[in-house]
N, CA, C and O atoms as a Maestro MAE file, in Angstrom:
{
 s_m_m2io_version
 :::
 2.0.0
}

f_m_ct {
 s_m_title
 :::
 protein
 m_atom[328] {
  # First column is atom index #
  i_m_mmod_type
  r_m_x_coord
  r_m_y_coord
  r_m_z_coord
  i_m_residue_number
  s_m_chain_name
  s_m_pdb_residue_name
  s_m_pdb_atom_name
  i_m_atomic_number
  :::
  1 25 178.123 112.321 263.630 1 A "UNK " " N  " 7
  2 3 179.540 112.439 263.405 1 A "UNK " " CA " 6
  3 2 179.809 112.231 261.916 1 A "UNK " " C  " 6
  4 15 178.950 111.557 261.347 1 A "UNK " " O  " 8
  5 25 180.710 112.620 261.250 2 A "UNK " " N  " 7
  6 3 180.694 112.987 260.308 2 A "UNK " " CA " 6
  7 2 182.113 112.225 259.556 2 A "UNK " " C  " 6
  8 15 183.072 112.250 260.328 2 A "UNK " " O  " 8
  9 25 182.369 111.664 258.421 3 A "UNK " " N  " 7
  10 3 183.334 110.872 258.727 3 A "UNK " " CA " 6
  11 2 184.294 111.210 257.543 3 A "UNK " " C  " 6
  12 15 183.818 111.254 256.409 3 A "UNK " " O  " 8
  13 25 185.578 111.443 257.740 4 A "UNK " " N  " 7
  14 3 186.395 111.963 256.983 4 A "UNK " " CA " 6
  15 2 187.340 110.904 256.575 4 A "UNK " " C  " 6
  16 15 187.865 110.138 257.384 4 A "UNK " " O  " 8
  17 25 187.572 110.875 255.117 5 A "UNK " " N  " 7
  18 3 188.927 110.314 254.282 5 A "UNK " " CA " 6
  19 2 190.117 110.681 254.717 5 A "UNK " " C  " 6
  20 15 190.295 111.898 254.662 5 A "UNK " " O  " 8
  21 25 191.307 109.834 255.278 6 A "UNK " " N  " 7
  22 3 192.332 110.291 254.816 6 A "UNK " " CA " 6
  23 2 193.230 108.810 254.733 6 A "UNK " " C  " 6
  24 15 192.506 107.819 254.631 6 A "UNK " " O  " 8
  25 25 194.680 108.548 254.762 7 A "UNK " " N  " 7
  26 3 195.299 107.585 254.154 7 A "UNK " " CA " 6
  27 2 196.808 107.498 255.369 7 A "UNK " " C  " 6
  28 15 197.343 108.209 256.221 7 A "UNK " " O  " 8
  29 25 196.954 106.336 254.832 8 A "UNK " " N  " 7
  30 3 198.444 105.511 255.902 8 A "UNK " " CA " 6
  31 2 199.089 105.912 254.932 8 A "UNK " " C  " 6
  32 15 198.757 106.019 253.751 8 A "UNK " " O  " 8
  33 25 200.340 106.210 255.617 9 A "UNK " " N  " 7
  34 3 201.720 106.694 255.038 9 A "UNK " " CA " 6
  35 2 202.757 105.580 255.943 9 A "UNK " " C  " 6
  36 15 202.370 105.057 256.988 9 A "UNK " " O  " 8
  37 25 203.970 105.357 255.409 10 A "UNK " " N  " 7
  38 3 205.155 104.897 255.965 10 A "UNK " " CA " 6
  39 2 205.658 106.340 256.800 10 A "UNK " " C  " 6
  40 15 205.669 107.465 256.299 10 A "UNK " " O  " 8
  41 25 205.960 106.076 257.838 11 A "UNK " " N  " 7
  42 3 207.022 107.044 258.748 11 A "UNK " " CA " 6
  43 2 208.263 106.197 259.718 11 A "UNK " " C  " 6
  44 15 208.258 105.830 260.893 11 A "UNK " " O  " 8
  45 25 209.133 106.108 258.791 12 A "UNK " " N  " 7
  46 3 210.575 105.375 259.555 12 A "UNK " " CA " 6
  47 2 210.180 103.753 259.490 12 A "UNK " " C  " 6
  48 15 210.356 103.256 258.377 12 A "UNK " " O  " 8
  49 25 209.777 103.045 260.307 13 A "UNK " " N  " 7
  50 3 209.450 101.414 260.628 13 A "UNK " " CA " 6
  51 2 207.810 101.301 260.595 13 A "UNK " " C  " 6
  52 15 207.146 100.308 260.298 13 A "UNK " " O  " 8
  53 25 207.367 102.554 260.970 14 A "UNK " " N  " 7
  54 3 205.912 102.132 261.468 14 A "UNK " " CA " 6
  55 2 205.251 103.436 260.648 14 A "UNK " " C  " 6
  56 15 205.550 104.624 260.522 14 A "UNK " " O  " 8
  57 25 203.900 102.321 260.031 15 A "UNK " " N  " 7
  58 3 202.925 102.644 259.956 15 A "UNK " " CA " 6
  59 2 201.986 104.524 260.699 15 A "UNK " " C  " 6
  60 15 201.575 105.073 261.721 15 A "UNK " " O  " 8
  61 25 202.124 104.663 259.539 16 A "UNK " " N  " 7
  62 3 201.189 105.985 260.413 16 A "UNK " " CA " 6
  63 2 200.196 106.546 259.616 16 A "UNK " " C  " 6
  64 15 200.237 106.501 258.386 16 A "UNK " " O  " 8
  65 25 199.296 107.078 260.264 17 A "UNK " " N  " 7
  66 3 198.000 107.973 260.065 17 A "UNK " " CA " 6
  67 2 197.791 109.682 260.300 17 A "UNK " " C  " 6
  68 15 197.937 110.145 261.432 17 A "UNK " " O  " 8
  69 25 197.430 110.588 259.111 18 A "UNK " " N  " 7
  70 3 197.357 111.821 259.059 18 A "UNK " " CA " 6
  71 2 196.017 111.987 260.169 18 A "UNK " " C  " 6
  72 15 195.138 111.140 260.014 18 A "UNK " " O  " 8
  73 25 195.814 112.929 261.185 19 A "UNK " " N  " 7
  74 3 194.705 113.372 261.686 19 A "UNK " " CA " 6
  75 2 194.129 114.174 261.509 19 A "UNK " " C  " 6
  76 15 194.283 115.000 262.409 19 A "UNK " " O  " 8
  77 25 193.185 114.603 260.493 20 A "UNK " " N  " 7
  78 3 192.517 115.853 260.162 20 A "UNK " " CA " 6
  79 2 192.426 116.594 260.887 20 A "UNK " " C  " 6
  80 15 192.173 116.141 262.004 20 A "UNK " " O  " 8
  81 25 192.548 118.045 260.798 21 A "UNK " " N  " 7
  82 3 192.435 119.233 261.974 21 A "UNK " " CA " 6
  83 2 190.682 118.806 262.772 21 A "UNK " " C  " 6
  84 15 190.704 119.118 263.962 21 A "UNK " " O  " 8
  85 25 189.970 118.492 262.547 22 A "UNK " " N  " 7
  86 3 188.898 118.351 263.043 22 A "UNK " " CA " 6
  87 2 188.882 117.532 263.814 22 A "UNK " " C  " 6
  88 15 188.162 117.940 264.725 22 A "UNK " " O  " 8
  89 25 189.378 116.225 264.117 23 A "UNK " " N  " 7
  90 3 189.915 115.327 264.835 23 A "UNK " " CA " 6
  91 2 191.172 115.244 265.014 23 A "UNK " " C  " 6
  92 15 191.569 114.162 264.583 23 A "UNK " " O  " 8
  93 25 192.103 115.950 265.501 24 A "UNK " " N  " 7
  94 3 193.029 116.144 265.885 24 A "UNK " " CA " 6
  95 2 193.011 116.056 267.732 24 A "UNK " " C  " 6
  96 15 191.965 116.340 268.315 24 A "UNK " " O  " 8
  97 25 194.103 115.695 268.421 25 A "UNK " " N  " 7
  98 3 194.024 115.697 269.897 25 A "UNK " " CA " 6
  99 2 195.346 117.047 270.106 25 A "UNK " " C  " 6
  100 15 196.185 117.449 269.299 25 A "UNK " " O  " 8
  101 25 195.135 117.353 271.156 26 A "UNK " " N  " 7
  102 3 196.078 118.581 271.327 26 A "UNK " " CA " 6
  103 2 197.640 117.621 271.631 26 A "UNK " " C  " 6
  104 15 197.714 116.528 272.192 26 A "UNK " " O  " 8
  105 25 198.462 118.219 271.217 27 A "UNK " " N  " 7
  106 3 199.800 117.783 270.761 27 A "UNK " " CA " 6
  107 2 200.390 117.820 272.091 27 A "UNK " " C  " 6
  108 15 200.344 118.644 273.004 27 A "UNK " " O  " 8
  109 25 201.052 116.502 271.913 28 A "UNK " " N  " 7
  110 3 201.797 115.614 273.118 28 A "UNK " " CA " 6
  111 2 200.565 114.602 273.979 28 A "UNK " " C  " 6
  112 15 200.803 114.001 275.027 28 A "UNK " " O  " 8
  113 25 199.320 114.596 273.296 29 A "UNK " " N  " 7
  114 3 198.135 114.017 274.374 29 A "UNK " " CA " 6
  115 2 198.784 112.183 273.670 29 A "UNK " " C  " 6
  116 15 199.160 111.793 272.565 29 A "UNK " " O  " 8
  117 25 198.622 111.558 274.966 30 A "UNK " " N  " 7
  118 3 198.904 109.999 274.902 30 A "UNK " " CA " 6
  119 2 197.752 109.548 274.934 30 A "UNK " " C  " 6
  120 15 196.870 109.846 275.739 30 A "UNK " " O  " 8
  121 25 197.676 108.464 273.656 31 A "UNK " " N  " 7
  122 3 196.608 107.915 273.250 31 A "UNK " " CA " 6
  123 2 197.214 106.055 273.314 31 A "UNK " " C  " 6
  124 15 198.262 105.409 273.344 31 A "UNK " " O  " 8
  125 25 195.871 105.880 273.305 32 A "UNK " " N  " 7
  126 3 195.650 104.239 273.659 32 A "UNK " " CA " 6
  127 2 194.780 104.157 272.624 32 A "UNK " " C  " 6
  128 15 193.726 104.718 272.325 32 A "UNK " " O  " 8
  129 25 196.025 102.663 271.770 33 A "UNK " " N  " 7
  130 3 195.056 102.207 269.847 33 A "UNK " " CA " 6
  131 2 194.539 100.953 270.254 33 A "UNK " " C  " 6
  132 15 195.264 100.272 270.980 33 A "UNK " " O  " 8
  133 25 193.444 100.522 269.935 34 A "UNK " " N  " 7
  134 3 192.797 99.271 269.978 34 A "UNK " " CA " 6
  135 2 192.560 98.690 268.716 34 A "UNK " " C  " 6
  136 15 192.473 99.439 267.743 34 A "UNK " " O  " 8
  137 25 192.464 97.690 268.605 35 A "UNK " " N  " 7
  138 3 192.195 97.169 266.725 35 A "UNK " " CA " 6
  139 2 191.539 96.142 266.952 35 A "UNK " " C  " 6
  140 15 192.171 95.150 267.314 35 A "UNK " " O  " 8
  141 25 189.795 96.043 266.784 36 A "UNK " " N  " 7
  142 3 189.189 94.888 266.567 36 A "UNK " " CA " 6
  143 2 188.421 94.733 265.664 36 A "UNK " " C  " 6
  144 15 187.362 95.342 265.513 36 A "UNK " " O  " 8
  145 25 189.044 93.591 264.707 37 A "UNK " " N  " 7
  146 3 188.802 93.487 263.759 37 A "UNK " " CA " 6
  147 2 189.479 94.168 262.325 37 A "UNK " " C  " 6
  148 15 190.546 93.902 261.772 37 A "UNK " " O  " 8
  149 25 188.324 95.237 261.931 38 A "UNK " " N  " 7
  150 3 188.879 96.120 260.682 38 A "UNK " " CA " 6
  151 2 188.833 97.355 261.242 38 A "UNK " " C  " 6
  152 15 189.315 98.351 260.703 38 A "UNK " " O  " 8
  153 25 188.124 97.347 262.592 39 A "UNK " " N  " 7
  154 3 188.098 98.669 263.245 39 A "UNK " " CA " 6
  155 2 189.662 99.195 264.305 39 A "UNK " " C  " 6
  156 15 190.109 98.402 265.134 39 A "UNK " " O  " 8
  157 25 190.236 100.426 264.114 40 A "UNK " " N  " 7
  158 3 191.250 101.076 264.857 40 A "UNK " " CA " 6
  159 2 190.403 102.138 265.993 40 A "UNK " " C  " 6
  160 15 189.344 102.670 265.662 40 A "UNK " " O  " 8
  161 25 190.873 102.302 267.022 41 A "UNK " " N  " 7
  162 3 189.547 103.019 267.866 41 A "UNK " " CA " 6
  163 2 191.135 103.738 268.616 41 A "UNK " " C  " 6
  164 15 192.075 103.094 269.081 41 A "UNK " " O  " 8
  165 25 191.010 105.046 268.530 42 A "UNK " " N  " 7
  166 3 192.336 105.903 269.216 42 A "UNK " " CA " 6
  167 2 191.373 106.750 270.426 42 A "UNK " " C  " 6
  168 15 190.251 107.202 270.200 42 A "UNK " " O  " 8
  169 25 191.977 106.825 271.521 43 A "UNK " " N  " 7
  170 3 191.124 107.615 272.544 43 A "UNK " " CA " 6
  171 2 192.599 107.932 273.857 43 A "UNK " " C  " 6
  172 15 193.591 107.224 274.027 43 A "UNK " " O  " 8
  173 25 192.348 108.789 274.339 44 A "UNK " " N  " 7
  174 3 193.088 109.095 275.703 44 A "UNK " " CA " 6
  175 2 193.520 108.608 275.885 44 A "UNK " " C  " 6
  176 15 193.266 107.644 275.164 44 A "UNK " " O  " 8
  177 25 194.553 108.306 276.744 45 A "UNK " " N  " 7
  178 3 195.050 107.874 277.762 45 A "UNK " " CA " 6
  179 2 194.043 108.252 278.958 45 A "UNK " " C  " 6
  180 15 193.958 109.480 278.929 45 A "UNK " " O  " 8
  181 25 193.173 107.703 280.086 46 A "UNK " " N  " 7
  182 3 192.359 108.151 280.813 46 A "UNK " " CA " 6
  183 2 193.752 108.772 282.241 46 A "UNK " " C  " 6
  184 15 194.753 108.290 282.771 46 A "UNK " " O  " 8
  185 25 193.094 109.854 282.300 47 A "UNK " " N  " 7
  186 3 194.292 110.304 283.524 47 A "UNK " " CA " 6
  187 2 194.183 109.967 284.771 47 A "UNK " " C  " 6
  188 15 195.003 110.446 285.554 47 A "UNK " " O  " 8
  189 25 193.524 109.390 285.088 48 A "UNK " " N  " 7
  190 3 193.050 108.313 286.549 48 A "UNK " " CA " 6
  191 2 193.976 107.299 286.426 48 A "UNK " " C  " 6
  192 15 194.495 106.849 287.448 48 A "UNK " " O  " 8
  193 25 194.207 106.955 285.561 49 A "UNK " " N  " 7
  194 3 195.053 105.593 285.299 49 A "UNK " " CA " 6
  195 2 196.475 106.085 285.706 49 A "UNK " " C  " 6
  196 15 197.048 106.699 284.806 49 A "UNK " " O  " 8
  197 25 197.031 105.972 286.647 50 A "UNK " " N  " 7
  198 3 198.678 106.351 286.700 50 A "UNK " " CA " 6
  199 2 199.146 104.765 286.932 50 A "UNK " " C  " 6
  200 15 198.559 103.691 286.801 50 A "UNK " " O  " 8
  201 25 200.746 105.224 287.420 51 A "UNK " " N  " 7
  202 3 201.411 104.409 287.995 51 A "UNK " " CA " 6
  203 2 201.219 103.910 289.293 51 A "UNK " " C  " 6
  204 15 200.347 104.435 289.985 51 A "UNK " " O  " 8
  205 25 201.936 102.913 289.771 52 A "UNK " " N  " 7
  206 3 202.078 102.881 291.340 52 A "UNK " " CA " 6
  207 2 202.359 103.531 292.107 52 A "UNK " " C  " 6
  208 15 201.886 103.681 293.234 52 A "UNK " " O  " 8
  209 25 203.785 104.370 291.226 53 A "UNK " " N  " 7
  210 3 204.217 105.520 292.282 53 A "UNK " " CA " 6
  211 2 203.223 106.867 292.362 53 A "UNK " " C  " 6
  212 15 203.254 107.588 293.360 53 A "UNK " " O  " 8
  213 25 202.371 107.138 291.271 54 A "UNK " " N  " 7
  214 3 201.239 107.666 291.419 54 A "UNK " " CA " 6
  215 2 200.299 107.775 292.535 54 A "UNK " " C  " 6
  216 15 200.037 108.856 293.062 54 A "UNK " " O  " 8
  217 25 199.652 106.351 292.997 55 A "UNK " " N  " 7
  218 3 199.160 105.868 293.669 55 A "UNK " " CA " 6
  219 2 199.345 106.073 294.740 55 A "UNK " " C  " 6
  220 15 198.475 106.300 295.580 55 A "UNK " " O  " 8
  221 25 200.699 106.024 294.941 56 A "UNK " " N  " 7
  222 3 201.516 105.812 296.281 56 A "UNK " " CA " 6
  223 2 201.508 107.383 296.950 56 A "UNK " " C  " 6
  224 15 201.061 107.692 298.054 56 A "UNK " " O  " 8
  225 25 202.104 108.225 296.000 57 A "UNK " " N  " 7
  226 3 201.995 110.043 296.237 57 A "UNK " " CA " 6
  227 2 200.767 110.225 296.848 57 A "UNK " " C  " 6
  228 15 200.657 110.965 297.826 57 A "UNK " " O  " 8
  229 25 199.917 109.679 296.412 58 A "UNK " " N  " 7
  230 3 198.013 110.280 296.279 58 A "UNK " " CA " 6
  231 2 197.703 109.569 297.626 58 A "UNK " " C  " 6
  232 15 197.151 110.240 298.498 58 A "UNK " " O  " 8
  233 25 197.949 108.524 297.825 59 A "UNK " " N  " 7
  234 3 197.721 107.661 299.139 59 A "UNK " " CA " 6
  235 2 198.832 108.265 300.396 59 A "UNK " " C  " 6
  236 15 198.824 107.887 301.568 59 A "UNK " " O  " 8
  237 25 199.768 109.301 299.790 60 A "UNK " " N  " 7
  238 3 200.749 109.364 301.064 60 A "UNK " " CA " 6
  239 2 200.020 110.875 301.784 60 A "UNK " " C  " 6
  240 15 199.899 111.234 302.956 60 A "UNK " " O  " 8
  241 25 199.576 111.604 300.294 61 A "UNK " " N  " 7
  242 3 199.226 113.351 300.377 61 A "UNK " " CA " 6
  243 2 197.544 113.192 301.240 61 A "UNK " " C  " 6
  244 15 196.815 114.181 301.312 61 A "UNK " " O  " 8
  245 25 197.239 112.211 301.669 62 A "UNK " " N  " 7
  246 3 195.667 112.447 302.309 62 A "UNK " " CA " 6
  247 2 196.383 112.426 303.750 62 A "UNK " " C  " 6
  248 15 197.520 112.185 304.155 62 A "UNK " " O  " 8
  249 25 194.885 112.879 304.450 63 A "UNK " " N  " 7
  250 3 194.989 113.213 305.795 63 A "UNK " " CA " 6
  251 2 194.921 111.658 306.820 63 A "UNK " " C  " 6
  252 15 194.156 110.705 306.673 63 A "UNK " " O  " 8
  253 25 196.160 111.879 307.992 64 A "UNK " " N  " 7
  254 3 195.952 110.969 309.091 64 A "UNK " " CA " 6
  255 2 194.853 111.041 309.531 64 A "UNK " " C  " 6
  256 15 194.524 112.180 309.861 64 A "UNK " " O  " 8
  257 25 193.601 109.704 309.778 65 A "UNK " " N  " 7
  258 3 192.969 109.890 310.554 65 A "UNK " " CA " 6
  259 2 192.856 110.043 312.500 65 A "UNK " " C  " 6
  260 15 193.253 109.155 313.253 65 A "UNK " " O  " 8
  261 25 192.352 111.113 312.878 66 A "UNK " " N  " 7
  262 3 192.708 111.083 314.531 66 A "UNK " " CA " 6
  263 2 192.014 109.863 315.374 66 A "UNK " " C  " 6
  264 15 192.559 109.402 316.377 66 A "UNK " " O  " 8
  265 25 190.891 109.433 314.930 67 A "UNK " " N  " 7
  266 3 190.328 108.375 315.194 67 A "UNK " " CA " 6
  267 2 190.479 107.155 314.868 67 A "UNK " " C  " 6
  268 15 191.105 107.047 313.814 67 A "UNK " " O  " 8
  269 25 190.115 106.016 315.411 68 A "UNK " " N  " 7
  270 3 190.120 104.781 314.728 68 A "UNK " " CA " 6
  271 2 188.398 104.550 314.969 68 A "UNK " " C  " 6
  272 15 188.101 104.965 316.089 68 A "UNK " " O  " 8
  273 25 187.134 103.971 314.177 69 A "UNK " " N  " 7
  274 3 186.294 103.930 314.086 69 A "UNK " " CA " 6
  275 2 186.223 102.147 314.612 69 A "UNK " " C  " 6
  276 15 186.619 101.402 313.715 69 A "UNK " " O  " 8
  277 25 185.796 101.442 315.866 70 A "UNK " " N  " 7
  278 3 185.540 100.201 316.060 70 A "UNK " " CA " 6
  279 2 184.414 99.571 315.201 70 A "UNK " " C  " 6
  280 15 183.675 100.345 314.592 70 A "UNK " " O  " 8
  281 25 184.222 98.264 315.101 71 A "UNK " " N  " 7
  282 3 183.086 97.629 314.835 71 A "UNK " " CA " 6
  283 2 181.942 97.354 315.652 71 A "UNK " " C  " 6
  284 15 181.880 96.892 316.792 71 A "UNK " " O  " 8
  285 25 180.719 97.860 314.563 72 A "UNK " " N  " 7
  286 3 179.443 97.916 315.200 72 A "UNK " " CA " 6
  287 2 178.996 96.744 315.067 72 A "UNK " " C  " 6
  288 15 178.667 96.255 313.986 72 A "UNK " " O  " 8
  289 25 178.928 96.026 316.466 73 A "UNK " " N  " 7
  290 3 178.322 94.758 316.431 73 A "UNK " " CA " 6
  291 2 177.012 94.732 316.850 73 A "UNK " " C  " 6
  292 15 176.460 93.632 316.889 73 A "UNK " " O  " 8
  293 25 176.326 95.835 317.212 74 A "UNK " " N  " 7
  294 3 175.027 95.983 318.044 74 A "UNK " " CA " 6
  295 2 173.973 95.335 316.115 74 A "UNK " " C  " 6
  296 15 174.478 95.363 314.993 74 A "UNK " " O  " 8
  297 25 172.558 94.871 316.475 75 A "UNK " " N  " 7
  298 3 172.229 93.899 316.009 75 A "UNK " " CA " 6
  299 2 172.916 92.819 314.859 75 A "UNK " " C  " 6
  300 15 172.524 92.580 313.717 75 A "UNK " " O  " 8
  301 25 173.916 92.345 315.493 76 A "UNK " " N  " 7
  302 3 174.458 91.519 314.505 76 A "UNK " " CA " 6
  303 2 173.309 89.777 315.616 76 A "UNK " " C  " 6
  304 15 173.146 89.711 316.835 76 A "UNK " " O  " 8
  305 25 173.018 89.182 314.996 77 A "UNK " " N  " 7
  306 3 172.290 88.207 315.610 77 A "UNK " " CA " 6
  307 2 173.450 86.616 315.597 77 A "UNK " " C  " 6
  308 15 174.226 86.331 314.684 77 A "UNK " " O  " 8
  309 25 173.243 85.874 316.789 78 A "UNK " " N  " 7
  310 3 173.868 85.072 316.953 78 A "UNK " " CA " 6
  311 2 173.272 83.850 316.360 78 A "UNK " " C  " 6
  312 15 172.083 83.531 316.349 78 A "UNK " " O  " 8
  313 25 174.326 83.196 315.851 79 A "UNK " " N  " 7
  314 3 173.843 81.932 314.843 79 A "UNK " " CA " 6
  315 2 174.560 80.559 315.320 79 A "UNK " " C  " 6
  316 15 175.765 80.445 315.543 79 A "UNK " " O  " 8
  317 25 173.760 79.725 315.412 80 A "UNK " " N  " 7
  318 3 174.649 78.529 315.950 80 A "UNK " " CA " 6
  319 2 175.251 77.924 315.239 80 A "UNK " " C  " 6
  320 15 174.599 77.684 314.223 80 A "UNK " " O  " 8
  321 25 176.679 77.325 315.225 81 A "UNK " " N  " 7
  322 3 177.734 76.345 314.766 81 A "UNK " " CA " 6
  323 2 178.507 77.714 314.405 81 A "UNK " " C  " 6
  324 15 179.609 77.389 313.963 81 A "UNK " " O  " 8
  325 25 178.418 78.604 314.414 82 A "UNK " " N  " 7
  326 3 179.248 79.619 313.869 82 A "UNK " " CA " 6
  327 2 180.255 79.880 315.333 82 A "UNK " " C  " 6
  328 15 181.157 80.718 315.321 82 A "UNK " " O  " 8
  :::
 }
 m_bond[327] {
  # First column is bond index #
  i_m_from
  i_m_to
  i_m_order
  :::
  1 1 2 1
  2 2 3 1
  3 3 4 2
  4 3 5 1
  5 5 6 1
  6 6 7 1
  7 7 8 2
  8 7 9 1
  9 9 10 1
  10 10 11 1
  11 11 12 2
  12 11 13 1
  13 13 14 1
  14 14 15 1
  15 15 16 2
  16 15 17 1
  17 17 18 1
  18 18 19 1
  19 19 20 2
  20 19 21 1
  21 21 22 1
  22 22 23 1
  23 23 24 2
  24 23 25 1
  25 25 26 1
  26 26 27 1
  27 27 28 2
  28 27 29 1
  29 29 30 1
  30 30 31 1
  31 31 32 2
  32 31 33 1
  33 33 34 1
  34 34 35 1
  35 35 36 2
  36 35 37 1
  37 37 38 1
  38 38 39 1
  39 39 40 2
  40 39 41 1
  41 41 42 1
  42 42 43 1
  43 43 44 2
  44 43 45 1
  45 45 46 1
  46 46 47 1
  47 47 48 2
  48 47 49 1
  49 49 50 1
  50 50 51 1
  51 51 52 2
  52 51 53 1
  53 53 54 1
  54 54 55 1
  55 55 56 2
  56 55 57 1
  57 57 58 1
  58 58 59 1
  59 59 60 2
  60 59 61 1
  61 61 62 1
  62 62 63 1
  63 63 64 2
  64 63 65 1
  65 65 66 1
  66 66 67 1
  67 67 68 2
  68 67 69 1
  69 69 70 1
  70 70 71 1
  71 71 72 2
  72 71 73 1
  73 73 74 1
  74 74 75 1
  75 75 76 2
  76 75 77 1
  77 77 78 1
  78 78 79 1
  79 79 80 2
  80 79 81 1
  81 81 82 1
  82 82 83 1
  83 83 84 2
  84 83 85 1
  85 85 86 1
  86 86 87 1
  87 87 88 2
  88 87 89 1
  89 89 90 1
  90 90 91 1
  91 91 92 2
  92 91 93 1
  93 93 94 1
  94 94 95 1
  95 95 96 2
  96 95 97 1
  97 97 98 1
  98 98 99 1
  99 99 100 2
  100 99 101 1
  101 101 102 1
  102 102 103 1
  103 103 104 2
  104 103 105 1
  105 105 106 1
  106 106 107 1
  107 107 108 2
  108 107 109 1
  109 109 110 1
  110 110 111 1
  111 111 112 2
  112 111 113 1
  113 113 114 1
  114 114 115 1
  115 115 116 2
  116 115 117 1
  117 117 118 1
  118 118 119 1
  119 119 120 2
  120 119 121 1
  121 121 122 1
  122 122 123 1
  123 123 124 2
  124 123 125 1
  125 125 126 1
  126 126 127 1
  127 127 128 2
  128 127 129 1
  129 129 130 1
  130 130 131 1
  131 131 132 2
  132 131 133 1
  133 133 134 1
  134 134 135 1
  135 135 136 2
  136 135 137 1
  137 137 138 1
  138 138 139 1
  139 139 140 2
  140 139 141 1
  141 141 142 1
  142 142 143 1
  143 143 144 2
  144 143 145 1
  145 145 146 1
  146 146 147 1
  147 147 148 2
  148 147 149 1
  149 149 150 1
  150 150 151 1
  151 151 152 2
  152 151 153 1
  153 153 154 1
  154 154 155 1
  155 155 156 2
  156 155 157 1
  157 157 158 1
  158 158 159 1
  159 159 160 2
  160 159 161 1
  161 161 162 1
  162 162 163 1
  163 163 164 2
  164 163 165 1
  165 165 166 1
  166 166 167 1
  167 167 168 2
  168 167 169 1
  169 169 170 1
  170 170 171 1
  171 171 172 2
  172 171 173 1
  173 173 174 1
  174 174 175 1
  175 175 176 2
  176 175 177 1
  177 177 178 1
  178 178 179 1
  179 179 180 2
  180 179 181 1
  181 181 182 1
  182 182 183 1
  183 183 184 2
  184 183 185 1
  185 185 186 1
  186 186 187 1
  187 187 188 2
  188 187 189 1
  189 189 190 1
  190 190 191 1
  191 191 192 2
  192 191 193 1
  193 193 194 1
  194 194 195 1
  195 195 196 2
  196 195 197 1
  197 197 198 1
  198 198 199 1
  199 199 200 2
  200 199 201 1
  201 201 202 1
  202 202 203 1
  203 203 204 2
  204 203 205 1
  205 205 206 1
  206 206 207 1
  207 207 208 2
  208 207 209 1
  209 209 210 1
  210 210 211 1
  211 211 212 2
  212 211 213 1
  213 213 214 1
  214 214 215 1
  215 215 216 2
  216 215 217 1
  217 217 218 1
  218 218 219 1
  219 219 220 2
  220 219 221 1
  221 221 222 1
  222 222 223 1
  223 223 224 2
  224 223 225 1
  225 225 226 1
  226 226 227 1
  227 227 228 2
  228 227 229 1
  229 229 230 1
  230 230 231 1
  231 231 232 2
  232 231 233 1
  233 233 234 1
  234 234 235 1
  235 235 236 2
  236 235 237 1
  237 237 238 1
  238 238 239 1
  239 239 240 2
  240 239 241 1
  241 241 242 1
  242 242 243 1
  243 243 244 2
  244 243 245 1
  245 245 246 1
  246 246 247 1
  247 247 248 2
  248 247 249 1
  249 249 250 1
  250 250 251 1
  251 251 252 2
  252 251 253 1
  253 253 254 1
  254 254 255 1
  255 255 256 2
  256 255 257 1
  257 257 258 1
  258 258 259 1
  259 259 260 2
  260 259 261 1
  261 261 262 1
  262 262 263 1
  263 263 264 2
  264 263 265 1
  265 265 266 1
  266 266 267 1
  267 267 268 2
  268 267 269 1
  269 269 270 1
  270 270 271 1
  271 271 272 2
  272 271 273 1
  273 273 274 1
  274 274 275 1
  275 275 276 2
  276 275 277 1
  277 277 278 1
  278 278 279 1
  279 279 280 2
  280 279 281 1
  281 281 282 1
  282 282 283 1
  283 283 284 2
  284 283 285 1
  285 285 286 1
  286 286 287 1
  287 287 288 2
  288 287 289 1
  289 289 290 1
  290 290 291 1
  291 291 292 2
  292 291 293 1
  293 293 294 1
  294 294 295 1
  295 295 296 2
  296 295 297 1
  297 297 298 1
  298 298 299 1
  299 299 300 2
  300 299 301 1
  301 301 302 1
  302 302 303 1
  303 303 304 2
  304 303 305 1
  305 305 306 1
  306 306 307 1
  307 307 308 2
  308 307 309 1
  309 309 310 1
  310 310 311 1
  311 311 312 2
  312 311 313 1
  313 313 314 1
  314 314 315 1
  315 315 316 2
  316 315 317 1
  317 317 318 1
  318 318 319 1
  319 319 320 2
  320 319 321 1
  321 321 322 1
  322 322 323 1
  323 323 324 2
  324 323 325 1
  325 325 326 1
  326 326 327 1
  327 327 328 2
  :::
 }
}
């Protein structure tokens, strides 16, 4: 990887950074900044990550199961004081 110069500018209140066309993310992509140390690390937003109500859609859109599956107790071994 190859590592390119560029510089912080003021924009309104906050701090900002030019992204060279080479590292550039396609426009409107939500990114997540980390800062440890002297290091800034910018990456995705991972799209697995939603909301609850996310969650909730994705958990409502799967299929009813027709079955209910019981518990297999066949060699479970009996233990005393239990």
């Amino acid at each position: 990887m190859t590592a390119i110069k560029t510089r912080t500018f003021q924009s309104g209140n906050s701090q900002a950074v030019r992204l060279p066309k080479g590292l550039a993310y396609p426009m409107n992509t939500e990114l997540l900044a980390e800062r440890d140390g002297d290091v800034v690390t910018l990456r995705p937003v991972a799209t697995a990550q939603g909301t609850g109500a996310d969650l909730a859609a994705a958990l409502l859109g799967l299929q009813v199961p027709t079955s209910k599956l019981g518990r297999d107790t066949e060699g479970l071994a009996e233990r005393a004081g239990l």
